[in-house]
TIMI-185339 format. One record per atom (N, C-alpha, C, CB): chain; atom name; x, y, z. Coordinates in Angstrom, 3 decimals. Glycine has a CB too. Layout:
! residues N
+--------+-------+----------+----------+----------+
: cadena : atomo :     east :    north :       up :
+--------+-------+----------+----------+----------+
:      A :    CA :        X :        Y :        Z :
...
+--------+-------+----------+----------+----------+
This chain:
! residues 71
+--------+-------+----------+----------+----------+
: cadena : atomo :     east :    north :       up :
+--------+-------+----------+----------+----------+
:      A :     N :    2.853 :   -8.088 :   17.069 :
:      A :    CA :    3.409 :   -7.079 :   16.173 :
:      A :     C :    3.005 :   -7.402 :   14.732 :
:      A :    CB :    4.960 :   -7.010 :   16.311 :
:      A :     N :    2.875 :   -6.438 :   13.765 :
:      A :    CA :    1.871 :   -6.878 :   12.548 :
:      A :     C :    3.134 :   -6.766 :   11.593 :
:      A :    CB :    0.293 :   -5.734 :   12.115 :
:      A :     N :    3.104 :   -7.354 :   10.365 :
:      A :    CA :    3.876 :   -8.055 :    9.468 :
:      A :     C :    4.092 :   -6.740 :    9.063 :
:      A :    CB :    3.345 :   -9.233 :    8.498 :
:      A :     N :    5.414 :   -5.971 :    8.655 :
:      A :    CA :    6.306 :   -5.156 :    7.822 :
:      A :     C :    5.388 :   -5.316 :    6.477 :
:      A :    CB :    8.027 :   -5.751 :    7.723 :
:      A :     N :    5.016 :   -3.934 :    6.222 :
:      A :    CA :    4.332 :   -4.013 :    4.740 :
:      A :     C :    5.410 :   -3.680 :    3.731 :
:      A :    CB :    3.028 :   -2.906 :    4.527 :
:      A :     N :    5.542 :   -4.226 :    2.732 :
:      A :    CA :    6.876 :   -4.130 :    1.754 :
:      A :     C :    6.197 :   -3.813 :    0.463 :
:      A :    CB :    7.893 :   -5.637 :    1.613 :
:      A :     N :    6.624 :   -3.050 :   -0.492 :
:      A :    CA :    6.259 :   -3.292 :   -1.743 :
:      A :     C :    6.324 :   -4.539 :   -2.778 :
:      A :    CB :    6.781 :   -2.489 :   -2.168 :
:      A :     N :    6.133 :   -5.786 :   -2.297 :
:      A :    CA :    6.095 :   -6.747 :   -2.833 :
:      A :     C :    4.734 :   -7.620 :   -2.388 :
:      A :    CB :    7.331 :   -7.256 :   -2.635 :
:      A :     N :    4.157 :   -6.769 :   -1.816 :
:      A :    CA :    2.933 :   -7.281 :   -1.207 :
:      A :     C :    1.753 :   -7.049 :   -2.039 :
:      A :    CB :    2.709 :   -6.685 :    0.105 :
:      A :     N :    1.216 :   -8.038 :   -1.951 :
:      A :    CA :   -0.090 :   -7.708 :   -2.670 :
:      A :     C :   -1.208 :   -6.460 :   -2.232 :
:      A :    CB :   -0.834 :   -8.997 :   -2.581 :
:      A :     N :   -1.627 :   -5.595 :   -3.188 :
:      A :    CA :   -2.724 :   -4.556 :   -2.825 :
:      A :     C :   -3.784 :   -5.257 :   -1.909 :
:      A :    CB :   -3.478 :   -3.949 :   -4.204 :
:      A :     N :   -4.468 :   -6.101 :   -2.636 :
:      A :    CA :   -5.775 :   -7.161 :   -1.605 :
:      A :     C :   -5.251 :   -7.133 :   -0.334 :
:      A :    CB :   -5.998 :   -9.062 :   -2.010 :
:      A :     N :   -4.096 :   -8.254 :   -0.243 :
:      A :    CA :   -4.007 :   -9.141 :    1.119 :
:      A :     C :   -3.215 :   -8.335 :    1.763 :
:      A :    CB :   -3.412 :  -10.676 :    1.093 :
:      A :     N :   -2.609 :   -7.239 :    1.472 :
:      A :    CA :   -2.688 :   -5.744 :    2.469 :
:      A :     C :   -3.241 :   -5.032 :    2.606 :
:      A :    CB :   -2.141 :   -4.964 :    2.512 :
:      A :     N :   -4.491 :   -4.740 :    1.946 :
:      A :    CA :   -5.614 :   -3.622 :    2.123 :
:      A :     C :   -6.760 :   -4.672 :    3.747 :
:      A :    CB :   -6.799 :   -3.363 :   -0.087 :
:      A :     N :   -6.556 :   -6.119 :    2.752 :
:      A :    CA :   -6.983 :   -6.910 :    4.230 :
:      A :     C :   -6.814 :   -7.332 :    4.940 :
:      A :    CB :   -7.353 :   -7.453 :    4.503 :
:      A :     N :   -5.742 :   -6.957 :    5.115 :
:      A :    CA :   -4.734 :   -7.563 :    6.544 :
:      A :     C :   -4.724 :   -6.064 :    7.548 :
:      A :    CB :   -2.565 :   -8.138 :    5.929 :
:      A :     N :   -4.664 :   -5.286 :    6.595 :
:      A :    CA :   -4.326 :   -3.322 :    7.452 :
:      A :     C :   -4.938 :   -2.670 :    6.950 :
:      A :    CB :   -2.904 :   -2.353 :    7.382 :
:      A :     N :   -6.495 :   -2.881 :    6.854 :
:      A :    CA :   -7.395 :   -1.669 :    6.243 :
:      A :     C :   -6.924 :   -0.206 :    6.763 :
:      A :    CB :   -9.050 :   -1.876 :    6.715 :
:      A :     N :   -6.371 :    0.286 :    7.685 :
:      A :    CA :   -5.760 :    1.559 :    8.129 :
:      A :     C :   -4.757 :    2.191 :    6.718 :
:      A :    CB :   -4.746 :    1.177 :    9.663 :
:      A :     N :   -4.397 :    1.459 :    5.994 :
:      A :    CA :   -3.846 :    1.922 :    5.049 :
:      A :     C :   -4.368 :    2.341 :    4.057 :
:      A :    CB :   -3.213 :    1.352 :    4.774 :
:      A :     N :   -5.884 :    1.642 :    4.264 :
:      A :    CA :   -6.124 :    2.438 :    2.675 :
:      A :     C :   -6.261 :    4.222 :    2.618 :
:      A :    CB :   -7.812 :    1.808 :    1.989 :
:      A :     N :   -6.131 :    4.827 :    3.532 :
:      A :    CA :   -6.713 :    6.578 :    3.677 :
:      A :     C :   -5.037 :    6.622 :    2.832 :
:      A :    CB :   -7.084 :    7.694 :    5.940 :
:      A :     N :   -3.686 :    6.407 :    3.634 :
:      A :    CA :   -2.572 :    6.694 :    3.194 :
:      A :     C :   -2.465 :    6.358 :    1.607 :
:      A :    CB :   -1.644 :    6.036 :    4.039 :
:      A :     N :   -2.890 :    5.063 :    1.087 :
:      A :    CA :   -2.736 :    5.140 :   -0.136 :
:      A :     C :   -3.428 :    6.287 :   -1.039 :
:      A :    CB :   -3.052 :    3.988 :   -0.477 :
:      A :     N :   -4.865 :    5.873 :   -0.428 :
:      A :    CA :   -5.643 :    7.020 :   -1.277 :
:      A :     C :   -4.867 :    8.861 :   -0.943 :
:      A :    CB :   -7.639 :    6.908 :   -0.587 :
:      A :     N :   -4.270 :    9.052 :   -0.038 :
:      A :    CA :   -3.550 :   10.290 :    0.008 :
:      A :     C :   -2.240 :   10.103 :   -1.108 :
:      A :    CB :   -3.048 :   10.589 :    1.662 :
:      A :     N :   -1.572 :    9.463 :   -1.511 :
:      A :    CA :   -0.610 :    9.141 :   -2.550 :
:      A :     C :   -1.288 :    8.994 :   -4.169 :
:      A :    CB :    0.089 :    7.719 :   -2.054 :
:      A :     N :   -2.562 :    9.077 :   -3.717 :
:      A :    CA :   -3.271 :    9.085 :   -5.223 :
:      A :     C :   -3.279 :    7.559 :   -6.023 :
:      A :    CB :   -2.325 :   10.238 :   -6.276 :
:      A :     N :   -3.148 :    6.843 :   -4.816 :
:      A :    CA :   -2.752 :    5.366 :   -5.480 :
:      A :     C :   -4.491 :    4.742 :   -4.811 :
:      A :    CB :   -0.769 :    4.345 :   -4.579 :
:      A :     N :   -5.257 :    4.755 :   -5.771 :
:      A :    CA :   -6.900 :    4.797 :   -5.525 :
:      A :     C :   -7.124 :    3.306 :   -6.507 :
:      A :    CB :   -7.901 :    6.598 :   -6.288 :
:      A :     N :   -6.218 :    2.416 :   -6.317 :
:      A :    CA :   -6.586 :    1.072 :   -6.489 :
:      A :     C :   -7.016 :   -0.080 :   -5.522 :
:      A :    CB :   -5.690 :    0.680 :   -7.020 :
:      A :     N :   -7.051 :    0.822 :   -4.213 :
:      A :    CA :   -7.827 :   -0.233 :   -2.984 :
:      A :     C :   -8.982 :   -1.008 :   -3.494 :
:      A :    CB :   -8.512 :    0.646 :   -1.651 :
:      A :     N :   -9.904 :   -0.487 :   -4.040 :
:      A :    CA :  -11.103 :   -1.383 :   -4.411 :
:      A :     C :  -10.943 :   -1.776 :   -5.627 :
:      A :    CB :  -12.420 :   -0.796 :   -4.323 :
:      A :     N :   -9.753 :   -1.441 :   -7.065 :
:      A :    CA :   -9.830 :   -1.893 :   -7.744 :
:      A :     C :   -9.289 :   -3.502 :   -7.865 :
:      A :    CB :   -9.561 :   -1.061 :   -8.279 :
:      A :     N :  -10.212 :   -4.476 :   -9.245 :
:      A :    CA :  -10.381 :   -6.121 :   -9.389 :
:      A :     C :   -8.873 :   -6.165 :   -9.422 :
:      A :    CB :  -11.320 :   -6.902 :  -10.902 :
:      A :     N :   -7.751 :   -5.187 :  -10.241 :
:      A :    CA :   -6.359 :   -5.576 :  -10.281 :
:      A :     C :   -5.200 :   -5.924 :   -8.348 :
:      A :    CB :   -5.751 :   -4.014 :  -11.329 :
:      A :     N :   -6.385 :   -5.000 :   -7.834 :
:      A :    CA :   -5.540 :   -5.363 :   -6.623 :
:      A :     C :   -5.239 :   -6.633 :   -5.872 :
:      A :    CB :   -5.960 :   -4.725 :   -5.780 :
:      A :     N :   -6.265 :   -7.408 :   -6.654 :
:      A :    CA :   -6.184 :   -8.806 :   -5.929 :
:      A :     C :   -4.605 :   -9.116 :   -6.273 :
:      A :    CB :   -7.403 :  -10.115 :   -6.603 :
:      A :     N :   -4.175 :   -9.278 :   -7.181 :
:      A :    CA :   -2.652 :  -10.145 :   -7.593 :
:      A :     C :   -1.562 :   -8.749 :   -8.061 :
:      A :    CB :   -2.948 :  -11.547 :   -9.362 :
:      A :     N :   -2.061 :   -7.556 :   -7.837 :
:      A :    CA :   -0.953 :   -6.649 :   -8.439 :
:      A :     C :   -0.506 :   -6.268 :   -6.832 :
:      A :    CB :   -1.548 :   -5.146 :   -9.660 :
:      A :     N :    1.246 :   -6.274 :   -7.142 :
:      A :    CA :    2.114 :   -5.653 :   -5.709 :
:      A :     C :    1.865 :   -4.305 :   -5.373 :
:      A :    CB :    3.744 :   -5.651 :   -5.849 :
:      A :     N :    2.485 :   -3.989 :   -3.910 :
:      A :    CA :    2.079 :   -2.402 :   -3.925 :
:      A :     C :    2.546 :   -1.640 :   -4.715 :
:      A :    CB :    2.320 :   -1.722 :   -2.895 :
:      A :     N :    4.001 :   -1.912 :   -5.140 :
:      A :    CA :    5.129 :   -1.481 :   -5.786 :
:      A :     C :    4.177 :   -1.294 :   -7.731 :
:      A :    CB :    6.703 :   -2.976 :   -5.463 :
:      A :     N :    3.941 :   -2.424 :   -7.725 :
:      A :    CA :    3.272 :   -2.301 :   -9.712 :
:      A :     C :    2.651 :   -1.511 :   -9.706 :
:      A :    CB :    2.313 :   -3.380 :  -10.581 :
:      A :     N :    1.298 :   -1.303 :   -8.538 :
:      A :    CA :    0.175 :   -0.473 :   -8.200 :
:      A :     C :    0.679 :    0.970 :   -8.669 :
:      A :    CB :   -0.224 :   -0.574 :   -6.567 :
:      A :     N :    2.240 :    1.507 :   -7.371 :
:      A :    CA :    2.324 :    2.767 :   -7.578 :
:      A :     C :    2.907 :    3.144 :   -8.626 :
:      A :    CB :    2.783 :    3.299 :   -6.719 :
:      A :     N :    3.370 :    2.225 :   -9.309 :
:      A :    CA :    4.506 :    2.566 :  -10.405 :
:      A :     C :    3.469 :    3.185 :  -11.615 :
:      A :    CB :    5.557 :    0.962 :  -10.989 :
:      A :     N :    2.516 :    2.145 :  -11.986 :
:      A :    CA :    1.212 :    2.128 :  -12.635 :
:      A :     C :    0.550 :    3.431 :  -12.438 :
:      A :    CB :    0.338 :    1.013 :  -12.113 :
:      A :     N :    0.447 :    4.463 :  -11.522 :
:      A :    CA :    0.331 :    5.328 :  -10.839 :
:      A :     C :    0.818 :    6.820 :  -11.149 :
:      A :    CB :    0.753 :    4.840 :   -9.936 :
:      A :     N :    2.147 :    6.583 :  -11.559 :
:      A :    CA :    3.432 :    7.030 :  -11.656 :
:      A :     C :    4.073 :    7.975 :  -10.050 :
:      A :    CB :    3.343 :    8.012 :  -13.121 :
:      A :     N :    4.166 :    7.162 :   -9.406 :
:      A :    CA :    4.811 :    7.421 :   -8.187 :
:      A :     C :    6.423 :    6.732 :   -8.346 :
:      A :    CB :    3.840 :    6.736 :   -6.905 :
:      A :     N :    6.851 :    7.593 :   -7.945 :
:      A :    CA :    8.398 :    7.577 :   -8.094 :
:      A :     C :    8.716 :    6.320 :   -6.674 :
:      A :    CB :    9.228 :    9.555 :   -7.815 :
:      A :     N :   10.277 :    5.990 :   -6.844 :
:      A :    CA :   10.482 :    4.721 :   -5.516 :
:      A :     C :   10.455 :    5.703 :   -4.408 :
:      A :    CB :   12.191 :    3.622 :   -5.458 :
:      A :     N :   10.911 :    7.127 :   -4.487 :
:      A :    CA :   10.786 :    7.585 :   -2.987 :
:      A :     C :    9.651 :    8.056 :   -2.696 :
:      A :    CB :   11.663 :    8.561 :   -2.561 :
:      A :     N :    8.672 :    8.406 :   -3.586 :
:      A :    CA :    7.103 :    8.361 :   -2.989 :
:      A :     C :    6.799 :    7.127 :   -2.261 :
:      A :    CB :    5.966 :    8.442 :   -4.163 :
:      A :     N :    7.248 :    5.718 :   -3.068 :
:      A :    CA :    7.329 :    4.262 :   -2.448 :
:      A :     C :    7.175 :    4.189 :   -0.943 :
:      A :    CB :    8.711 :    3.601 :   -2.776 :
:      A :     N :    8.677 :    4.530 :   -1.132 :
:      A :    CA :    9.354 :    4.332 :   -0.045 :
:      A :     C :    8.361 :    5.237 :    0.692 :
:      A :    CB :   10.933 :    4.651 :   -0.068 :
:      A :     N :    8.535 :    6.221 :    0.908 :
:      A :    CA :    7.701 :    7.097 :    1.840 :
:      A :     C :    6.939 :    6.507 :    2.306 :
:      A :    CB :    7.081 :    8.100 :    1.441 :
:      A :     N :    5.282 :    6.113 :    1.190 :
:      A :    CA :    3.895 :    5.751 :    1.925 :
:      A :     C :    4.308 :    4.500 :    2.308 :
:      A :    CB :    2.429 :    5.736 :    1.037 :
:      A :     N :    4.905 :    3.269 :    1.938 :
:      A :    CA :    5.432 :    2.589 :    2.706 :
:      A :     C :    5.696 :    2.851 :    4.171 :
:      A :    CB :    6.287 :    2.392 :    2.164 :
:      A :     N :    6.686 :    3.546 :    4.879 :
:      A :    CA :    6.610 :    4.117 :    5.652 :
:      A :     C :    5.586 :    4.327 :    6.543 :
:      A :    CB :    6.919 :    4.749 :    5.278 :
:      A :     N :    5.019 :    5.336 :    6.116 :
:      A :    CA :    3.756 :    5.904 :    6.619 :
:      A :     C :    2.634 :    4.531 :    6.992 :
:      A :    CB :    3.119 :    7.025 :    5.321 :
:      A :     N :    2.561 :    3.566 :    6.123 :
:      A :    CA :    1.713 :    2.705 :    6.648 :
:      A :     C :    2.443 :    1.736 :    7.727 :
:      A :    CB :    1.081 :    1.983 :    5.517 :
:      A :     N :    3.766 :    1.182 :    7.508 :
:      A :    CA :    4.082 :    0.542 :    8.180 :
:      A :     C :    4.002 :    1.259 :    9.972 :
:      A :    CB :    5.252 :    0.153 :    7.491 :
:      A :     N :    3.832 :    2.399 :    9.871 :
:      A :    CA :    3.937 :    3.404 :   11.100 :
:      A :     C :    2.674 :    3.601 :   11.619 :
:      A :    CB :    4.517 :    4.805 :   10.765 :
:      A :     N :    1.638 :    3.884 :   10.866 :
:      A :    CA :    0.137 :    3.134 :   11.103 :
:      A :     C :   -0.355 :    2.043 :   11.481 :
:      A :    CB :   -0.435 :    3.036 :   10.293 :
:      A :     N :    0.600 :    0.557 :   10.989 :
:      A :    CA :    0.039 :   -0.690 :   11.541 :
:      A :     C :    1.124 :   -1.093 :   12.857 :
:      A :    CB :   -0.039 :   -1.959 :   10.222 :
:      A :     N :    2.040 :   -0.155 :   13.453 :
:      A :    CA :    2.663 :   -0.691 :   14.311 :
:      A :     C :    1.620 :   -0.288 :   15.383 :
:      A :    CB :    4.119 :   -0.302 :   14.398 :
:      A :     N :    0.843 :    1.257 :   15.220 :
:      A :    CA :    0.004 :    1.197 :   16.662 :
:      A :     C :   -1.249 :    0.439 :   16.829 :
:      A :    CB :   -0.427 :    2.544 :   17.065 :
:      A :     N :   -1.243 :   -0.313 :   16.239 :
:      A :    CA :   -2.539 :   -1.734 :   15.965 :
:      A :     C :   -2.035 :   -2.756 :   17.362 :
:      A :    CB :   -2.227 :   -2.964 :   13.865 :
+--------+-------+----------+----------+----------+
């Protein structure tokens, strides 16, 4: 079973742990998958940075964690 993605996670070492997520982010308009800040910025700074509200958060959260369970 694959690790609960949380907004305290790093962009990098969740884009490379569950590449399946990056389509969902990039659908949230959160198009920092390949950016150098993703190495050490959380998902949470990412979307905020973004201006995605916590229940957009929450949502694509969601949505990915629901993506890496059928892995």
């Amino acid at each position: 079973m694959a690790e609960k993605i949380s907004k305290e996670m790093a962009l990098g070492e969740m884009v490379s742990k569950y590449p399946d997520t990056g389509p969902i982010m990039l659908k949230y308009g959160l198009h920092c998958v390949g950016c150098h800040v993703a190495a050490y910025e959380t998902i949470e700074q990412g979307a905020k940075a973004h201006g995605m509200t916590d229940e957009d958060i929450d949502k694509m959260l969601e949505e990915m964690n629901k993506a890496v369970e059928k892995d």
